[in-house]
PLY file of the C-alpha trace (Angstrom):
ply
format ascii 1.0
element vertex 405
property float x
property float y
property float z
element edge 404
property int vertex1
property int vertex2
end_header
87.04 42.73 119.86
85.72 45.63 122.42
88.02 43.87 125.31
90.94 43.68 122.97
90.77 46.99 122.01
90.09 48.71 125.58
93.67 46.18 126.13
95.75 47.87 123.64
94.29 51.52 124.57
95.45 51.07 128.23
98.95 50.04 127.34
98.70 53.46 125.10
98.33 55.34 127.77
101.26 54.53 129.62
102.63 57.02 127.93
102.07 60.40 126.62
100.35 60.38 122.93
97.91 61.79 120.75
96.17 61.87 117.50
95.94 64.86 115.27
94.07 65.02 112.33
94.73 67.28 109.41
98.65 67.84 108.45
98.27 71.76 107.64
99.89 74.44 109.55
97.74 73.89 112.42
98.02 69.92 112.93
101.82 70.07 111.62
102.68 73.03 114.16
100.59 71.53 117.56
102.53 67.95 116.48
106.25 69.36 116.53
105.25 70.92 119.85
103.95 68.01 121.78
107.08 65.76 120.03
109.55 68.42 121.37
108.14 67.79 124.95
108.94 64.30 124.10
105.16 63.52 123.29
104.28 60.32 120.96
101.99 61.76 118.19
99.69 60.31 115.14
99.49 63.16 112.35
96.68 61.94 110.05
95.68 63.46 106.77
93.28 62.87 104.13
95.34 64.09 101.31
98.42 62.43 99.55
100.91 64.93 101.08
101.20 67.42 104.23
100.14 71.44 103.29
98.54 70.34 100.23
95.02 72.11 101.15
95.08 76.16 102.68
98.71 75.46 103.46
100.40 74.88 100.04
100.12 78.17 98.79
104.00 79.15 97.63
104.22 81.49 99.64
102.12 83.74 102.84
102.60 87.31 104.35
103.64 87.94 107.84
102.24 91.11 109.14
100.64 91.48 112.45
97.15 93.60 113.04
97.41 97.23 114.58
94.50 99.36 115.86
94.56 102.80 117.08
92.78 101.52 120.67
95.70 98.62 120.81
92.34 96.17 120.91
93.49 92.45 122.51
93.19 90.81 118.85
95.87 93.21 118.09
97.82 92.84 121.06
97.29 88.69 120.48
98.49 89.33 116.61
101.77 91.60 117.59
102.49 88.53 119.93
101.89 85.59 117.65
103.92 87.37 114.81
107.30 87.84 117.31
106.66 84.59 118.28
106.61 83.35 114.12
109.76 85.27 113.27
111.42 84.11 115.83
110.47 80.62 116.04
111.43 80.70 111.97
114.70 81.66 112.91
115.62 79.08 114.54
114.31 76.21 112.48
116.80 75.08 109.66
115.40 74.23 106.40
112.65 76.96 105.94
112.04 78.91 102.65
111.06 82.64 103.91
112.26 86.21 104.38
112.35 89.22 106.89
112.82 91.49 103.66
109.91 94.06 105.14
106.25 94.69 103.99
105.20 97.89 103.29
101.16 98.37 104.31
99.87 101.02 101.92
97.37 103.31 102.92
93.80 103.25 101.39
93.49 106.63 100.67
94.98 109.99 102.20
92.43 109.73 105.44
93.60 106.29 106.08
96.70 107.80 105.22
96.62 110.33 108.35
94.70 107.52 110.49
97.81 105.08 110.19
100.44 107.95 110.81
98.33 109.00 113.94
97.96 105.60 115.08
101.72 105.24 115.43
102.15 108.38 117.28
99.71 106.89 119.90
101.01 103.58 120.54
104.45 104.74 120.49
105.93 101.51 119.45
109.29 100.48 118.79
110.88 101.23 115.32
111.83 97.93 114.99
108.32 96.68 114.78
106.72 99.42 112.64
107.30 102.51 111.46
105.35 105.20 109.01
107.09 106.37 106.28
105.12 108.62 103.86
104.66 108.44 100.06
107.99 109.80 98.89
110.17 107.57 101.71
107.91 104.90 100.80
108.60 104.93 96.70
112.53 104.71 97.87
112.29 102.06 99.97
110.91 99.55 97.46
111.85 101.49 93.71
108.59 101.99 92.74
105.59 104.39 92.41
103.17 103.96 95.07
100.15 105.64 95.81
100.26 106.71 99.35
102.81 106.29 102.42
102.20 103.72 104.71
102.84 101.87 107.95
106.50 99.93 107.27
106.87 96.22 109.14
110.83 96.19 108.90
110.96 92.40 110.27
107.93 91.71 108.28
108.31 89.14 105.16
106.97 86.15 103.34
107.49 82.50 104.05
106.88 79.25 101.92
104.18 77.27 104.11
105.33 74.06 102.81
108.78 74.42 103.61
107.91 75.69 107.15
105.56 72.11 107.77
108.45 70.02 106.17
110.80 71.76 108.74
108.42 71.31 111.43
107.97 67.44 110.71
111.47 66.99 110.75
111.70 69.07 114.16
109.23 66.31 115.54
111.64 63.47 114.76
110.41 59.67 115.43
108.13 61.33 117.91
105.44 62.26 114.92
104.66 59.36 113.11
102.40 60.17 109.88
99.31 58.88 107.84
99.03 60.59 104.49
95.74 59.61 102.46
93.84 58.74 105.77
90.60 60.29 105.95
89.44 60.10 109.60
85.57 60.64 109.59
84.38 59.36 112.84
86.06 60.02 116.55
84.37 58.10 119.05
85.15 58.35 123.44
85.71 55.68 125.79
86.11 55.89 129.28
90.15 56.17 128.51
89.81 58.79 126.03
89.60 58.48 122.39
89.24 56.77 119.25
89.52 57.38 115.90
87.94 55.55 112.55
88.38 55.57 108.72
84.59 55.35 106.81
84.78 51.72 107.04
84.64 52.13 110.11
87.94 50.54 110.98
89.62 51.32 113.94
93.02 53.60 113.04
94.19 54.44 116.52
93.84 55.62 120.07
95.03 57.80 122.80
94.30 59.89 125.63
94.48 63.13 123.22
92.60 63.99 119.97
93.65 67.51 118.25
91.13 68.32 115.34
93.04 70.86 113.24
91.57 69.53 110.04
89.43 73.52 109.35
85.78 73.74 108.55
85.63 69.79 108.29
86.28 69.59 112.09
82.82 70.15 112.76
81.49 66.70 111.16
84.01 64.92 113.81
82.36 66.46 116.83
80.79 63.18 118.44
78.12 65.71 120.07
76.21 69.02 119.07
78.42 71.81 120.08
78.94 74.12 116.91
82.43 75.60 115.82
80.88 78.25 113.67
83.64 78.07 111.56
83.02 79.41 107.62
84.67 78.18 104.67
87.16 81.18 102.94
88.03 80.35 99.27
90.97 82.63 98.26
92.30 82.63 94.68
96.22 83.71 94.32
97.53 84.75 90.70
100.86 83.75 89.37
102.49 86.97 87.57
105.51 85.39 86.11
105.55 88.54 83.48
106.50 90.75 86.36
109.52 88.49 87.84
112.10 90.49 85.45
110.42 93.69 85.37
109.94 93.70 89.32
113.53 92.34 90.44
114.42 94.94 91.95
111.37 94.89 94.17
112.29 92.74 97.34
109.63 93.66 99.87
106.29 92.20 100.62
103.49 95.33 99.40
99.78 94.84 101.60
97.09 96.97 100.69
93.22 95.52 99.80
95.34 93.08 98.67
99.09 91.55 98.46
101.73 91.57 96.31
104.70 89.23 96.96
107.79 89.89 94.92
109.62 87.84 92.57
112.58 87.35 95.33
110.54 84.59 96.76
110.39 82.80 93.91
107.69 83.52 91.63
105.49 86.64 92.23
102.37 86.48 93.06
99.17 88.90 94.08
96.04 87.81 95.82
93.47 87.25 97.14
90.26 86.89 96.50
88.09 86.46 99.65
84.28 84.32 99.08
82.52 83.60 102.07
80.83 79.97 101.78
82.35 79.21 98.85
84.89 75.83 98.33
85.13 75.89 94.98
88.91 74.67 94.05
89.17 75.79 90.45
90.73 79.05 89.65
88.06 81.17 88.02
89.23 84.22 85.06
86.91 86.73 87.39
89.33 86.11 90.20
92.57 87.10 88.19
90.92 89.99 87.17
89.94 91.25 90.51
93.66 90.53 91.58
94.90 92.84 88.96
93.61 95.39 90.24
94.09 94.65 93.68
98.09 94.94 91.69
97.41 97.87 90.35
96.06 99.29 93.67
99.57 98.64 94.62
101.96 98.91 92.09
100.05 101.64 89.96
100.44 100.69 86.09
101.67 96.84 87.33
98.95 95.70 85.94
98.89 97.21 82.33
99.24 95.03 79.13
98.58 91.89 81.45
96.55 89.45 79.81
93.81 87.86 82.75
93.35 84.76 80.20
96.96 83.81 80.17
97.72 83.69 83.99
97.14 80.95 86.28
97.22 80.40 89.91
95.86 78.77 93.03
92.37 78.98 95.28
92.54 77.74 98.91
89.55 77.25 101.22
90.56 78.56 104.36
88.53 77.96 107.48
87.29 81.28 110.06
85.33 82.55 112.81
82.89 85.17 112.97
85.42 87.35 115.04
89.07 86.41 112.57
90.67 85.18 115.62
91.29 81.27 115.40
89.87 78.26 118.18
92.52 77.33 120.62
91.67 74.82 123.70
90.15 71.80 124.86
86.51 71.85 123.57
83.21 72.31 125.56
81.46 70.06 127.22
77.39 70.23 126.07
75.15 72.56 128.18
71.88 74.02 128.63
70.95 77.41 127.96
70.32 77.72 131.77
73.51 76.18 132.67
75.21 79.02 130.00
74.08 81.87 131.70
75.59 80.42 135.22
79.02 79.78 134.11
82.02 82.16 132.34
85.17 80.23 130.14
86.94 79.84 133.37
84.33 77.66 135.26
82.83 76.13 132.12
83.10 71.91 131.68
85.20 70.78 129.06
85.33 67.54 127.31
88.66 65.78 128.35
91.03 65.21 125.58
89.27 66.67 122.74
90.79 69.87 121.84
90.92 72.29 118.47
93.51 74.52 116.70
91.19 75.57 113.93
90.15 78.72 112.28
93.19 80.64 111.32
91.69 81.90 108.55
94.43 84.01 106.15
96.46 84.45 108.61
97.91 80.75 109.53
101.63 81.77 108.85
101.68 84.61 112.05
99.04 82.43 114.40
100.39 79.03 113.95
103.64 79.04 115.61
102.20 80.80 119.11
98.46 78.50 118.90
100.52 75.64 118.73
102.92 76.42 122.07
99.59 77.51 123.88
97.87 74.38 122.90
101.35 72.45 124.09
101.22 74.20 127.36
97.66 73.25 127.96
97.09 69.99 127.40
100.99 69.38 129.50
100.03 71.83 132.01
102.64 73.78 131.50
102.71 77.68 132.36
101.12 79.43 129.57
102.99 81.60 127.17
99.83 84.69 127.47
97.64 86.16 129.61
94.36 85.12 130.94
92.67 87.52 128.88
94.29 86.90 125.54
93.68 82.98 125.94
90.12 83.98 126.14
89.87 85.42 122.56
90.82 82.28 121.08
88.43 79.75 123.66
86.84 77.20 121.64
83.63 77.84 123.62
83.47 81.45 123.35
80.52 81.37 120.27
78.96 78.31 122.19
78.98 79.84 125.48
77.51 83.45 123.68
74.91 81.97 121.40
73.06 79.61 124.24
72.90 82.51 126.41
70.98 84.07 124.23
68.43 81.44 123.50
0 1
1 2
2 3
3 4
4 5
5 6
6 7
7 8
8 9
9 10
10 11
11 12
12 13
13 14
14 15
15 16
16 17
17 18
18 19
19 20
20 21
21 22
22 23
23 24
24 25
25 26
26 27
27 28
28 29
29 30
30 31
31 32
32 33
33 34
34 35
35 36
36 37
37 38
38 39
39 40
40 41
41 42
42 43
43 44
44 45
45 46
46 47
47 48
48 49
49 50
50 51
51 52
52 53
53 54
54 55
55 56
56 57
57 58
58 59
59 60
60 61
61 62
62 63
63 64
64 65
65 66
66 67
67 68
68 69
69 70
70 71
71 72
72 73
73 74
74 75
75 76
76 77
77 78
78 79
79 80
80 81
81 82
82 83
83 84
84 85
85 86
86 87
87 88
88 89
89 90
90 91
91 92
92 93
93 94
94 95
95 96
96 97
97 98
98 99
99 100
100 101
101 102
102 103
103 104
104 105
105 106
106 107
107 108
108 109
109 110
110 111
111 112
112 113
113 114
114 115
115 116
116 117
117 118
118 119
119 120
120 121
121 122
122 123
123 124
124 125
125 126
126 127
127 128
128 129
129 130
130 131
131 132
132 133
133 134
134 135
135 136
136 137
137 138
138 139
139 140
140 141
141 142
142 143
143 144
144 145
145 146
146 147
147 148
148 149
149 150
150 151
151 152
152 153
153 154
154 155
155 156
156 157
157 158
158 159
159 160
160 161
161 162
162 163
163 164
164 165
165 166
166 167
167 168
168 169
169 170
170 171
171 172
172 173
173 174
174 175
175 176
176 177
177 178
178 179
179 180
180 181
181 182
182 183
183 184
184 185
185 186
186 187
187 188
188 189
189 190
190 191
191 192
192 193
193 194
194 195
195 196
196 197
197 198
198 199
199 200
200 201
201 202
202 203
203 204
204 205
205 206
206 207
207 208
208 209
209 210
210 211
211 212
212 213
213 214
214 215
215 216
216 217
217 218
218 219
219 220
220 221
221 222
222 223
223 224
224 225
225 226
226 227
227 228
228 229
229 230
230 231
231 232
232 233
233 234
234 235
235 236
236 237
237 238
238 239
239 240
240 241
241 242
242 243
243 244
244 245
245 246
246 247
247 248
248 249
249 250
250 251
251 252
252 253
253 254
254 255
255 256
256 257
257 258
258 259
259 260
260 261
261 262
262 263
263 264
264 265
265 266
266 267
267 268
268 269
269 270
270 271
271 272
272 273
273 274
274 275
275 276
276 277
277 278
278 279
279 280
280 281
281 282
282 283
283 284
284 285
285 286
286 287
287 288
288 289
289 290
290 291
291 292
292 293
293 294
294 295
295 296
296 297
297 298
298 299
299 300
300 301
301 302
302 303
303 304
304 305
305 306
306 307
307 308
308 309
309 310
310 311
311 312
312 313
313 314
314 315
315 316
316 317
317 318
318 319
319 320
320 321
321 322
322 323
323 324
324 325
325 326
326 327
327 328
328 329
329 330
330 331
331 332
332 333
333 334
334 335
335 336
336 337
337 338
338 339
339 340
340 341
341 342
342 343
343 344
344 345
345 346
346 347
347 348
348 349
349 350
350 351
351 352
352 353
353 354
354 355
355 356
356 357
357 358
358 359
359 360
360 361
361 362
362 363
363 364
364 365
365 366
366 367
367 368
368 369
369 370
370 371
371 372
372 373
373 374
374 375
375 376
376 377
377 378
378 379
379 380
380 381
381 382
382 383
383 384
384 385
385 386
386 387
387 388
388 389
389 390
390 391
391 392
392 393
393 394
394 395
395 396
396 397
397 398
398 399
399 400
400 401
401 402
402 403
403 404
């Protein structure tokens, strides 16, 4: 059986394949990619359907990160949310919007902070701008209560419409597996296999993507640590407001979000419980989103019964530093060999790779994560710098927490 096996894993590699598993926004967005470059891929999922876990929320915000000091997270989020708009553009068949979102100030010190920030960065208009509490309540018809930092290309997009588009991008080259649970990955000396919990052998290939969140970590054949943390985020459903909002056509950010009815259905979230994957909405979690609507829309939330509404909680997966896991994974060291080696020098373990931990944010990192992933494993040139690819190594928490044992 080994022999026969090791056979068909050779003819495999004749050409240029791999196996992802999980079909969210990750695993969907890293398949198109390697099928555009004419790559054969295996997209395996546990679940009946693609986007049916963090990704099948109706609909997510795209807003990139600013900081006064123009940090490299926010330099990596400005770059990964032109890449998004534009790379939803050009794909036919997506649900989503560049109708603006309007991030509202905390208070009138944040207030000053975001108008200052602006004035330092100097960037262009069409990216962001500041209007203040007055130019604010015009732009979207309502009361507010402050000004804010205005994101003119900014909007919301349906996740499962952008997979579906994304699968059909990928053609014949992405052939799927939907209620596959993969719970073993095992090397050979040709590169990988995969198994179901029967252990029965589902497939093989040079390349293995794990873009399958927190579960990732009970794949890795060998103890290197993601230090990724489970996110559960409750949305709430505010069909009340569709007719009494339809004027309202841009995205509002604040503590929370507010999504207006023009997408479909309105909707506010989100809660945000560390260590916690509890699926089933909870009546504490609408209430805490009411307010978060009533932070934005002052008085939104009035006569709005909490016990009437329903909604949706995700489990999203993230890091300790918000910024996801992009790149071929470590290889295991010592704590001795840690402190000799940087990302650039450090071993990796051939064909094993991640695109995990985007966290809330999977709408504005996927697109980008995905092409850098592409370009690595092809070894093609890289679409950013040396320095941003660092932020998102795999290895970076591995590398940090053995040189400090």
């Amino acid at each position: 059986m080994a022999n026969a096996r090791q056979s068909e894993y050779v003819i495999n590699k004749t050409v240029n394949k791999a196996l992802v598993i999980g079909a969210g926004i990750a695993g969907i967005a890293i398949s198109e990619r390697l099928a555009h470059r004419g790559w054969q891929v295996e997209l395996f999922e546990r679940n009946a359907a693609p986007a049916e876990a963090a990704s099948g929320n109706p609909s997510g915000v795209l807003l990139p990160l600013l900081t006064r000091d123009d940090a490299p997270a926010a330099r990596l989020s400005r770059a990964c949310y032109q890449h998004a708009l534009r790379r939803l553009a050009e794909l036919p068949g997506v649900r989503w919007s560049p109708c603006g979102v309007l991030q509202i100030a905390r208070d009138a010190t944040h207030e000053a902070l975001q108008r200052l920030t602006l004035e330092e960065l100097n960037l262009p208009a069409e990216l962001v701008s500041f209007l203040d509490k007055k130019a604010a309540e015009i732009r979207t018809g309502h009361a507010v209560a402050h000004g804010g930092w205005w994101f003119p290309g900014g909007g919301w997009v349906d996740p499962v419409s952008l997979c579906k588009a994304l699968l059909a991008a990928g053609k014949t080259h992405i052939q799927t597996h939907y209620g596959v649970a993969v719970t073993r990955i095992e090397q050979t000396p040709t590169g990988w296999e995969i198994f179901d919990n029967t252990d029965h052998l589902l497939s093989s290939a040079p390349h293995v993507i794990l873009a399958n969140a927190q579960a990732a970590d009970a794949l890795l054949p060998y103890p290197v640590p993601l230090t990724l943390t489970p996110i559960r985020g409750q949305i709430t459903y505010l069909p009340a407001l569709t007719e009494s909002y339809s004027s309202l056509e841009t995205v509002l950010c604040r503590a929370g979000y507010f999504i207006p009815p023009t997408s479909g259905l309105a909707c506010v979230g989100a809660s945000f419980d560390r260590n916690d994957s509890n699926l089933q909405t909870r009546l504490s979690d609408h209430l805490g989103n009411l307010q978060r609507l009533d932070d934005l829309l002052p008085g939104a939330a009035q006569n709005i019964d909490a016990s009437t509404l329903t909604g949706r909680a995700g489990v999203r997966a993230a890091t300790r530093d918000h910024l996801p896991l992009i790149g071929t994974l470590p290889a295991p060291l010592t704590p001795r060999q840690a402190g000799q080696l940087g990302l650039s020098s450090l071993p990796r373990q051939p064909g094993l790779h991640a695109l995990l931990g985007l966290g809330a944010r999977g709408m504005v990192w996927a697109p980008l994560a995905a092409e850098l992933l592409a370009c690595q494993i092809t070894q093609a040139p890289l679409p950013l710098d040396k320095r941003l690819i660092q932020l998102v190594d795999p290895a970076r928490f591995y590398l940090h927490d053995l040189r400090r044992k």
